[in-house]
DSSP file (Angstrom, degrees, kcal/mol; ACC not computed):
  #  RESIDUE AA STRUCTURE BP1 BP2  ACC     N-H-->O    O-->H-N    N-H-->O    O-->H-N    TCO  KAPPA ALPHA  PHI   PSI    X-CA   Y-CA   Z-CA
    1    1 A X              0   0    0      0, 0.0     2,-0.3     0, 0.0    16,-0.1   0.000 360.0 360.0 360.0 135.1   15.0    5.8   -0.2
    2    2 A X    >>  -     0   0    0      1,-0.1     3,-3.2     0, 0.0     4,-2.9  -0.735 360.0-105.5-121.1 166.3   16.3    6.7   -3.3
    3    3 A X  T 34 S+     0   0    0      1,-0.3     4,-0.3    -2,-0.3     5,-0.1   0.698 121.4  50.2 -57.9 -26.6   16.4    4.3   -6.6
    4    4 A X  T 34 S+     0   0    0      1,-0.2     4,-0.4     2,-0.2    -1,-0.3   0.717 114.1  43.3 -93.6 -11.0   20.2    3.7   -6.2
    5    5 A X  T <> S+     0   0    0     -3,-3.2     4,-1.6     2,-0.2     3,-0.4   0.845 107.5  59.1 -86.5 -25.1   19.7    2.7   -2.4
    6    6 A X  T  < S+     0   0    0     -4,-2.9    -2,-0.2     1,-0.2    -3,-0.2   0.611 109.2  55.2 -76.4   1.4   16.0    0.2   -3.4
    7    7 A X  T  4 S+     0   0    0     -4,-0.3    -1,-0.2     0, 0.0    -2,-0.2   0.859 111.7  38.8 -96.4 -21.9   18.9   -1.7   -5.7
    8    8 A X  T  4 S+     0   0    0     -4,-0.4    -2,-0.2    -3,-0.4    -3,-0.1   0.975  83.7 118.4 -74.5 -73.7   21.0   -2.3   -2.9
    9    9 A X     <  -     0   0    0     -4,-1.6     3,-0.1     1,-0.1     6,-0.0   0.535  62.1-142.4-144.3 135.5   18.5   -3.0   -0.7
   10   10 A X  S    S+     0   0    0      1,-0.3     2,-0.2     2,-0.0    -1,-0.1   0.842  76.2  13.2-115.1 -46.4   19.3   -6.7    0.4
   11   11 A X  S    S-     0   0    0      1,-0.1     3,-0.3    72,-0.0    -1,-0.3  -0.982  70.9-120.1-138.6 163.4   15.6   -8.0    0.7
   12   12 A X  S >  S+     0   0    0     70,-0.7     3,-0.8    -2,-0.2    -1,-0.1   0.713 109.8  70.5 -64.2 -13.5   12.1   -6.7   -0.5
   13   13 A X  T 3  S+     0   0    0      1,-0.3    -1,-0.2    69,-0.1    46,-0.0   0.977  95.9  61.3 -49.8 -70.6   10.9   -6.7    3.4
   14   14 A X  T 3  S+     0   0    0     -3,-0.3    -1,-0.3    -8,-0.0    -2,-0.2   0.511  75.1 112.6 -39.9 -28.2   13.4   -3.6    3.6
   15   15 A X    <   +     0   0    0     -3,-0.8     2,-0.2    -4,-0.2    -3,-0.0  -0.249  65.7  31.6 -51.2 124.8   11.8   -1.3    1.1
   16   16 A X        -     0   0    0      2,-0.0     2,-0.2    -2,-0.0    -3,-0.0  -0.417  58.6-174.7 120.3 164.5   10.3    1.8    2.5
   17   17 A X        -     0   0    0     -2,-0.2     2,-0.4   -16,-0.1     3,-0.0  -0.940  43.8 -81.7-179.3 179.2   11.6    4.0    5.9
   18   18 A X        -     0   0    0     -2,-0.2    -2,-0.0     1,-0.1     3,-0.0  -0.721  30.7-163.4 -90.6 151.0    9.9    6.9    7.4
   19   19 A X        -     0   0    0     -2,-0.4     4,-0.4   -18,-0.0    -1,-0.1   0.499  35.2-124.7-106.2 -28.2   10.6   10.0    5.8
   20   20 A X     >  -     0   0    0      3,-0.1     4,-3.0     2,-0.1     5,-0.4   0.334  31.1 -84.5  89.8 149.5    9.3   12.2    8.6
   21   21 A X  H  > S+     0   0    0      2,-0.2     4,-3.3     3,-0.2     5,-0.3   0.921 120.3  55.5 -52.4 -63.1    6.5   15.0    8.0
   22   22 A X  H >> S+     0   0    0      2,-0.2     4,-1.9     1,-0.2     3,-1.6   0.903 116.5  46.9 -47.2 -77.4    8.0   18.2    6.7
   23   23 A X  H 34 S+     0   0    0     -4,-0.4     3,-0.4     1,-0.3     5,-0.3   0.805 118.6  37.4 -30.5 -68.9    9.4   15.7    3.9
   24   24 A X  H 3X S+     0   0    0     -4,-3.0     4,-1.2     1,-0.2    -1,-0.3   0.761 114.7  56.6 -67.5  -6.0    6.0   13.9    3.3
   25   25 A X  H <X S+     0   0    0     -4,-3.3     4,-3.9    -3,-1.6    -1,-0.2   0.946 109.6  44.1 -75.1 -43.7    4.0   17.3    3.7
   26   26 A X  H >< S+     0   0    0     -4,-1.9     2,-2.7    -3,-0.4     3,-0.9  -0.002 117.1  50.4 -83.5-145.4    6.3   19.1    0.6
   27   27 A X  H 3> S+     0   0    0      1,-0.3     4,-1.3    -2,-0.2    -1,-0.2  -0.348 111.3  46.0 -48.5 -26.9    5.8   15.7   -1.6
   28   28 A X  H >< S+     0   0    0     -2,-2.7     3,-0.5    -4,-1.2     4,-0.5   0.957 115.7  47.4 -69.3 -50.7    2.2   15.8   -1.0
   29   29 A X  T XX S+     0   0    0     -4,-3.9     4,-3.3    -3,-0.9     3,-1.2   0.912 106.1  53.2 -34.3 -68.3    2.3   19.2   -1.8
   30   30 A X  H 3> S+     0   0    0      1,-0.3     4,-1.4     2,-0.2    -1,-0.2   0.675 110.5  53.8 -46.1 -41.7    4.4   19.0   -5.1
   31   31 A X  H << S+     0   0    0     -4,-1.3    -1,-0.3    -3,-0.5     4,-0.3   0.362 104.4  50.8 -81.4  -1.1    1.9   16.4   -6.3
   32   32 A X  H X4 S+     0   0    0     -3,-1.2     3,-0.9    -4,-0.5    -2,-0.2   0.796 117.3  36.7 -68.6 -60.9   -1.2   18.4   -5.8
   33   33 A X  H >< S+     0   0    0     -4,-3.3     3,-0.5     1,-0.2    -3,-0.1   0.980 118.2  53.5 -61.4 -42.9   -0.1   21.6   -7.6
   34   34 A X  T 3< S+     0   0    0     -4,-1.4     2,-0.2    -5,-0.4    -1,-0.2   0.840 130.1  16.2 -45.8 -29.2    1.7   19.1  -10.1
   35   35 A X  T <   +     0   0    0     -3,-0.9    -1,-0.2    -4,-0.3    -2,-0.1  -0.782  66.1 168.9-173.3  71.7   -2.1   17.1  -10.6
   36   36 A X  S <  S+     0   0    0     -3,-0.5    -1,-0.1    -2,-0.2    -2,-0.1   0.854  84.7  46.5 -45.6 -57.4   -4.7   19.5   -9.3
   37   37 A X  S    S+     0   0    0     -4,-0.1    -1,-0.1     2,-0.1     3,-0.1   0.394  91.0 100.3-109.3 -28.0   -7.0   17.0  -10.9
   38   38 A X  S    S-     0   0    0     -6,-0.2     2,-0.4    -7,-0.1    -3,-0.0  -0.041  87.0 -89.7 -52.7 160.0   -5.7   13.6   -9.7
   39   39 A X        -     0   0    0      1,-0.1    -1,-0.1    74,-0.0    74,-0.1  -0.735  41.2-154.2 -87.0 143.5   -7.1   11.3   -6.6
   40   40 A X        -     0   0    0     -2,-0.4     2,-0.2    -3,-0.1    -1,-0.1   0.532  57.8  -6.0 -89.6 -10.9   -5.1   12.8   -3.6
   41   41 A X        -     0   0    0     73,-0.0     2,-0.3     2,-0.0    73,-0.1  -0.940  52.4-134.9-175.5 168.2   -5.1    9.7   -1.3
   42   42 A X        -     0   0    0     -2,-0.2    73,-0.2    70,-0.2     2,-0.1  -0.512  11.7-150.7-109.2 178.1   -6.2    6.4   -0.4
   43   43 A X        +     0   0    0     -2,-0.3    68,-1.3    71,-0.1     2,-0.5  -0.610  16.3 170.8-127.1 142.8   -7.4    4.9    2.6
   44   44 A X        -     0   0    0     66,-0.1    66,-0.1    -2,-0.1    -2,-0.0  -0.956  28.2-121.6-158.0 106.1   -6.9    1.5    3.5
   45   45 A X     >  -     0   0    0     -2,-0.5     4,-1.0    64,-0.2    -2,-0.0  -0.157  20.1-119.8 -63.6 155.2   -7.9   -0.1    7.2
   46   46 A X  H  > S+     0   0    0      2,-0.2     4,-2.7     1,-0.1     5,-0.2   0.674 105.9  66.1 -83.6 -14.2   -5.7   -1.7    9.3
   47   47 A X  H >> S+     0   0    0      2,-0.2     4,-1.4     1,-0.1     3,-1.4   0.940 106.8  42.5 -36.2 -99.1   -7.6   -5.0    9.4
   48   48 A X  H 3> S+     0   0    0      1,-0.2     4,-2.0     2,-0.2     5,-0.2   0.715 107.3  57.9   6.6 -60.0   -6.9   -5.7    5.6
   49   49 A X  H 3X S+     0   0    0     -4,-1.0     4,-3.7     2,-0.2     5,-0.3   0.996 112.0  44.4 -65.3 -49.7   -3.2   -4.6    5.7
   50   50 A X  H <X S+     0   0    0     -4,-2.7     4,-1.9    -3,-1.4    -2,-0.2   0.981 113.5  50.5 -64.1 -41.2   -2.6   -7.7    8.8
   51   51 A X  H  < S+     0   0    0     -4,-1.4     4,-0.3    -5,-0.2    -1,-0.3   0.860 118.7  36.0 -68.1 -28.2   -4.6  -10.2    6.9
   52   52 A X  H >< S+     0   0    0     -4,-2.0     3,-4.0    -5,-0.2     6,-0.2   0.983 121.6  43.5 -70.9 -63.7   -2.6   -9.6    3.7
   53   53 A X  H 3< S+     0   0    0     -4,-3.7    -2,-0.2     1,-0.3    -1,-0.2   0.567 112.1  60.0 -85.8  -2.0    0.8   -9.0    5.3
   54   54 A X  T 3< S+     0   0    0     -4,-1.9    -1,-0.3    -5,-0.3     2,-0.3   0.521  80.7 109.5 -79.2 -13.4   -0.1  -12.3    7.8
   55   55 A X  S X  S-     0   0    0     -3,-4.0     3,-3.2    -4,-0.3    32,-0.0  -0.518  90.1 -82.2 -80.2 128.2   -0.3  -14.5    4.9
   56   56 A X  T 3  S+     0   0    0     -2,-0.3    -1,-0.1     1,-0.2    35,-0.1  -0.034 108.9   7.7 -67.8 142.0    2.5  -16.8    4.7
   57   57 A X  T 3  S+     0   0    0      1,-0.3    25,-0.2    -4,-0.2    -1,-0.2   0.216  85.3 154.2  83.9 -25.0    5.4  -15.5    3.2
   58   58 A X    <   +     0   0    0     -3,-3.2    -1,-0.3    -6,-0.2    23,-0.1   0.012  17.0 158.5   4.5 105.6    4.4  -12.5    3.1
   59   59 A X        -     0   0    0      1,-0.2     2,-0.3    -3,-0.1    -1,-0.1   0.408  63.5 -34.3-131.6 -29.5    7.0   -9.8    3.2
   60   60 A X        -     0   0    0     20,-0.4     2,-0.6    -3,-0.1    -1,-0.2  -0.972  60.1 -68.9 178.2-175.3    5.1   -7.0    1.8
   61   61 A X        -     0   0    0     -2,-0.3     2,-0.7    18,-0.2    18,-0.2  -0.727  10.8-160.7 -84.8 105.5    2.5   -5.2   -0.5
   62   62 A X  E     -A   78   0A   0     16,-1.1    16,-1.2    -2,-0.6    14,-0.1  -0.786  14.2-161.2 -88.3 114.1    1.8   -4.3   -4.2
   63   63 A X  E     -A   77   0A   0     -2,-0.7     2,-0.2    14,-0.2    14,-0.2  -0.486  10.4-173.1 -57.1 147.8   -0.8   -1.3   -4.9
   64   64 A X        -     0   0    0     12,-0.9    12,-0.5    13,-0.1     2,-0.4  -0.858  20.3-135.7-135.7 158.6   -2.0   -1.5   -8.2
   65   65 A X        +     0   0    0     -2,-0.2     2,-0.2    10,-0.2    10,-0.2  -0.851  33.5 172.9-106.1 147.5   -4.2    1.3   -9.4
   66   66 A X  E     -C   74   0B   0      8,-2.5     8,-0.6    -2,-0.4     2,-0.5  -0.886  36.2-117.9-153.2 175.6   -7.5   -0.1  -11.5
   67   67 A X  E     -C   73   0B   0     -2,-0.2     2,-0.3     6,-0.2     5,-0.2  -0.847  36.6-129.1-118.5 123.0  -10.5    1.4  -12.9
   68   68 A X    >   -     0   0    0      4,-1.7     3,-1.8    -2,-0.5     2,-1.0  -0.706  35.9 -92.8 -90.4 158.5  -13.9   -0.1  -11.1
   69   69 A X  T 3  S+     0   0    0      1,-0.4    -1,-0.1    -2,-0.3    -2,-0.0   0.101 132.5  49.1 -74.3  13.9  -16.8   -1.3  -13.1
   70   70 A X  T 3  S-     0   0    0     -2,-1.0     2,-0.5     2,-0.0    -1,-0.4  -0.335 128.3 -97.7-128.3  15.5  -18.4    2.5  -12.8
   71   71 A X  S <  S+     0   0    0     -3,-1.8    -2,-0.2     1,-0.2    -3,-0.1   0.056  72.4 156.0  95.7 -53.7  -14.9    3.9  -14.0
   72   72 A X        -     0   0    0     -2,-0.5    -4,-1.7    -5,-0.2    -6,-0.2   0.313  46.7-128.7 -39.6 132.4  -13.6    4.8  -10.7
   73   73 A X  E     +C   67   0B   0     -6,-0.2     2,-0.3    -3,-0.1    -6,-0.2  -0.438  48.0 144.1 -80.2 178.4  -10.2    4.9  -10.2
   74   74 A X  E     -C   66   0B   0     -8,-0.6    -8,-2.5   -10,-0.1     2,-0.1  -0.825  45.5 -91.2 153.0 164.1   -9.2    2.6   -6.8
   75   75 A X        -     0   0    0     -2,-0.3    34,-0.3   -10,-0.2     2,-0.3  -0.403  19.8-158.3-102.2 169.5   -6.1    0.2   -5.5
   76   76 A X        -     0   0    0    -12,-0.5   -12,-0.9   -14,-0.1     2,-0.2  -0.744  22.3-169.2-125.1 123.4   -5.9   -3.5   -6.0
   77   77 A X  E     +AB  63 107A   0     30,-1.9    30,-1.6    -2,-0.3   -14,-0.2  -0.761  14.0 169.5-151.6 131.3   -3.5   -4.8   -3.4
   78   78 A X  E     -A   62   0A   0    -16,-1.2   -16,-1.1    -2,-0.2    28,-0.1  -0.609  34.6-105.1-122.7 159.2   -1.9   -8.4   -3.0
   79   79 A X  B     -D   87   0C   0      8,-0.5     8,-0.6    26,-0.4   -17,-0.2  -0.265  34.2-152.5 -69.1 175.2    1.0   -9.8   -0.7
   80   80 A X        -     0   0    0      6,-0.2   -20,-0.4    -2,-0.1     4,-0.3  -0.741   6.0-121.2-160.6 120.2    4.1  -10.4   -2.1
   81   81 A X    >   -     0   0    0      4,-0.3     3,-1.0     2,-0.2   -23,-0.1   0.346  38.6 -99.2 -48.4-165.9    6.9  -12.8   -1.4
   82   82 A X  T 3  S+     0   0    0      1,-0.3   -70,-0.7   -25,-0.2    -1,-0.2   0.719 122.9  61.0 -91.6 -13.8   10.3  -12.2   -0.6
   83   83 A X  T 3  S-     0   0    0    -72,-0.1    -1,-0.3   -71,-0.0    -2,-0.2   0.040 117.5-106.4 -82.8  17.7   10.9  -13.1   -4.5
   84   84 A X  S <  S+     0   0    0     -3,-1.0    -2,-0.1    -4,-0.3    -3,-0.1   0.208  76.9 134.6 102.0 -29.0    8.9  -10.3   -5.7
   85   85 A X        -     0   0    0      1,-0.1     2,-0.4     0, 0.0    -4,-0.3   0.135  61.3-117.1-100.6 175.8    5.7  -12.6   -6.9
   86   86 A X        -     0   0    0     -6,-0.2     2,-1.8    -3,-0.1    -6,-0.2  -0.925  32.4-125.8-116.2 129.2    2.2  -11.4   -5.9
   87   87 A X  B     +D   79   0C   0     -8,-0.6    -8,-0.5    -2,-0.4     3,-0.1  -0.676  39.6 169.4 -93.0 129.9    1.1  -14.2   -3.7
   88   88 A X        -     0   0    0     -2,-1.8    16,-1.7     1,-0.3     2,-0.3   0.547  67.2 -16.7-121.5 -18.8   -2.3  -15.3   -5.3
   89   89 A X  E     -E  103   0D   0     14,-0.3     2,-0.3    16,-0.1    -1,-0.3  -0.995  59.3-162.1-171.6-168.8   -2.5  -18.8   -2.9
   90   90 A X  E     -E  102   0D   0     12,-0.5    12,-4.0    -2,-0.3     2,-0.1  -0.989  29.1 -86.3-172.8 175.0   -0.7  -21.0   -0.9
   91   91 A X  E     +E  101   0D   0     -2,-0.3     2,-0.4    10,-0.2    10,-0.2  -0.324  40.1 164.1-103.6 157.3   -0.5  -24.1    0.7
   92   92 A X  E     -E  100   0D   0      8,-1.3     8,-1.9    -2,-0.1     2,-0.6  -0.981  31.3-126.5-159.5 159.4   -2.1  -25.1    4.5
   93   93 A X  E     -E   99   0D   0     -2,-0.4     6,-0.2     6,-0.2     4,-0.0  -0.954  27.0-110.7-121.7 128.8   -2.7  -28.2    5.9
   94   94 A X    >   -     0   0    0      4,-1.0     3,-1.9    -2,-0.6    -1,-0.1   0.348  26.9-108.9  -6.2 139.1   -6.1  -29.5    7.3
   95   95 A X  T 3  S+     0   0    0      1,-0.3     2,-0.1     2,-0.1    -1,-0.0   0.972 131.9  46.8 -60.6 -36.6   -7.4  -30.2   10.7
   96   96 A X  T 3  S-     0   0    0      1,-0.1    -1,-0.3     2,-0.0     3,-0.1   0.170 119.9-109.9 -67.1  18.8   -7.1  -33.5    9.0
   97   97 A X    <   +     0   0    0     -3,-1.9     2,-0.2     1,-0.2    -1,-0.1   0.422  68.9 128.1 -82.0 142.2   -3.7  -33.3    7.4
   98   98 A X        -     0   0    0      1,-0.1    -4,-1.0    -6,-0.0    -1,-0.2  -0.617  58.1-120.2-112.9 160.6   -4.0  -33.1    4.6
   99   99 A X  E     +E   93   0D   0     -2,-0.2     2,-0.2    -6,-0.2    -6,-0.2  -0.533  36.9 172.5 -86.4 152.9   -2.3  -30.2    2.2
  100  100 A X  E     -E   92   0D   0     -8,-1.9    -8,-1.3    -2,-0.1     2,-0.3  -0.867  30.2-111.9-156.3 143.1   -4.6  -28.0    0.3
  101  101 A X  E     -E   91   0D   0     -2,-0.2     2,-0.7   -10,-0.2   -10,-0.2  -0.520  32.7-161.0 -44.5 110.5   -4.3  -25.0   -1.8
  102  102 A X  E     -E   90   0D   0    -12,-4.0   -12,-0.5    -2,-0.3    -1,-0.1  -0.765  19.7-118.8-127.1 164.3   -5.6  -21.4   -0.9
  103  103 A X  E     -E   89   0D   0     -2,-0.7   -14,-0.3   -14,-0.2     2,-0.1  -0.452  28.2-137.9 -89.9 147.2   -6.4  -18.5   -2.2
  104  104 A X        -     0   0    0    -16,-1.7     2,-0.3     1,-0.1   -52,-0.1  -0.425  34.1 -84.9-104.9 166.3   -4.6  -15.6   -1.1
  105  105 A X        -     0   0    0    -54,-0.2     2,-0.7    -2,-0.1   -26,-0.4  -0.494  35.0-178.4 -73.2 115.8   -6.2  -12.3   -0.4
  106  106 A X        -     0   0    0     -2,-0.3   -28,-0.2   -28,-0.1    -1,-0.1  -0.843  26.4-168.6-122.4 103.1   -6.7   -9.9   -3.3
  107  107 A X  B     +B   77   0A   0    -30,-1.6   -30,-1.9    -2,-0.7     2,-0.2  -0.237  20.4 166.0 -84.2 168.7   -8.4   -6.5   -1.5
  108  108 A X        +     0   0    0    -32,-0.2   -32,-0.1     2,-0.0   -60,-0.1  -0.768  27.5 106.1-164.1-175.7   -9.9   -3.6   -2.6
  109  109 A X        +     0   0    0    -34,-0.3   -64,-0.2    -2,-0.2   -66,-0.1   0.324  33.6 163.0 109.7  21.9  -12.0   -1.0   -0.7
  110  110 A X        -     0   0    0    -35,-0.3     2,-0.3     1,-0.1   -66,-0.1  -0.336  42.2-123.5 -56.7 176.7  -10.3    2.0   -0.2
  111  111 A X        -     0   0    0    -68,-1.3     2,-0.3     2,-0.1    -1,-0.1  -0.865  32.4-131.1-125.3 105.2  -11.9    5.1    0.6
  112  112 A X  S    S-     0   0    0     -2,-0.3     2,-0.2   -39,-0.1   -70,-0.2  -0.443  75.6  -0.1 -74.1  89.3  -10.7    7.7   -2.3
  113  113 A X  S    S-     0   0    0     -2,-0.3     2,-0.4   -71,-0.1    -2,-0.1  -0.975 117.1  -9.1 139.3-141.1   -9.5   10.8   -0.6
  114  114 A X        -     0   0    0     -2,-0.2   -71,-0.1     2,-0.2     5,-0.1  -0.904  48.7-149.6-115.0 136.2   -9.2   11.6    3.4
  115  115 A X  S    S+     0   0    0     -2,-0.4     2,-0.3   -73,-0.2    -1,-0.1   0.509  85.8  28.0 -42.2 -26.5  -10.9    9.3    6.1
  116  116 A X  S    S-     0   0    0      1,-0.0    -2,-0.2     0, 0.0     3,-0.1  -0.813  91.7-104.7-150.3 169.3  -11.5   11.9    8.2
  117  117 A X  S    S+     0   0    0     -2,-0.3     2,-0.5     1,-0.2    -1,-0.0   0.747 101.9  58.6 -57.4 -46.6  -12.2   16.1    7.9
  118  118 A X  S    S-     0   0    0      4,-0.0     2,-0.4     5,-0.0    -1,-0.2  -0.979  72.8-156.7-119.8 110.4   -8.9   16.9    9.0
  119  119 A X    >>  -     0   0    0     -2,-0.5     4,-1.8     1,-0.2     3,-0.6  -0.634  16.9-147.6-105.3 168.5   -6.2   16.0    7.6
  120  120 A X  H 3> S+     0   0    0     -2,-0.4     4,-1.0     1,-0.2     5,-0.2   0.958  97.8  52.2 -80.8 -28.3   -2.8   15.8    9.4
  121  121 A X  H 3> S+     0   0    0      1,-0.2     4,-1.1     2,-0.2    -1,-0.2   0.747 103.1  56.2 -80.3 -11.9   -0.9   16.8    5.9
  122  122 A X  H <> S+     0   0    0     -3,-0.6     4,-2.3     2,-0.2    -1,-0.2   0.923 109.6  42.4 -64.5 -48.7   -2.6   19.4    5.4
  123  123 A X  H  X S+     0   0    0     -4,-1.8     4,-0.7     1,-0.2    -2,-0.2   0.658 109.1  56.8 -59.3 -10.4   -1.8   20.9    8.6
  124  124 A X  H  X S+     0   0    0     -4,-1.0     4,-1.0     2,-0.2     5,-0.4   0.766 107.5  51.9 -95.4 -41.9    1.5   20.0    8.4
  125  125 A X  H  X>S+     0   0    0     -4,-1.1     4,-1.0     1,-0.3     5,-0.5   0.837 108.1  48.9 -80.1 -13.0    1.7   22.0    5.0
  126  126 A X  H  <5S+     0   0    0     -4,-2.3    -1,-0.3     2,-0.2    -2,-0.2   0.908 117.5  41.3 -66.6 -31.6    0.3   24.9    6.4
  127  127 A X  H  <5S+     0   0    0     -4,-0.7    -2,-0.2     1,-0.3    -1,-0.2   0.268 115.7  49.5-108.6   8.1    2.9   24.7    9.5
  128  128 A X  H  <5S-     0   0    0     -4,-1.0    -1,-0.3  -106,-0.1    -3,-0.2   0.487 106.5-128.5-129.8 -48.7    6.1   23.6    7.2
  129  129 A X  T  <5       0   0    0     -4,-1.0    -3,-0.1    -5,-0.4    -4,-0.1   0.569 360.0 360.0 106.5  -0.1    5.1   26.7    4.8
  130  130 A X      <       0   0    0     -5,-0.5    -4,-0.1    -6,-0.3    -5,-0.1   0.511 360.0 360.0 -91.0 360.0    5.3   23.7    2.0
């Protein structure tokens, strides 16, 4: 999606599309040689991602990159309404009910790199030539 289409783009839910492999294999590429020295990857379980994106109002997700209390670089990641806003609580009502304010889910945990030994974009960049 390219900047002139994410202004057009009629709501934030819509942001993103698949790009297909040969694409994400040469971007992954092109930012390795670019930033030898950069973290290559997140990963980030699927648990997490429903509980955020389940929260009401919900439409989707902000990464933030932050520095952990040892330096380490690592995501931050909140919901975010259909206005943009990071949602930081929200309202629910009580078995009794009654309304009450809660606080909305503010993750972290990746695991900095690849999840696994093999990764599928690497292979893909050997077999794309990228």
């Amino acid at each position: 999606m390219t900047q002139n289409e994410l202004l057009t783009t009629k709501t934030l839910a819509e942001v993103g599309e698949d790009i297909g492999l040969a694409e994400g294999a040469k971007m992954i590429r092109a930012f390795k040689v670019a930033n030898p020295e950069a973290t290559q990857g997140y990963y980030i379980g699927k648990n997490i991602i429903d509980q955020i994106l389940s929260q009401p109002g919900c439409v989707g997700i902000n990464f933030r990159k932050c520095l952990t209390e040892l330096n380490e670089e690592h995501l931050v990641y909140t919901g975010v309404d259909a206005d943009g806003k990071d949602i930081i609580e929200y309202s629910v009502v009580t078995t009794t009910g009654d309304i009450v304010k809660q606080n909305a889910i503010v993750a972290d945990k990746t695991i900095v790199g690849q999840p696994t030994e093999l990764d599928a974009f690497e292979e893909a960049l050997k077999v794309f030539g990228a």
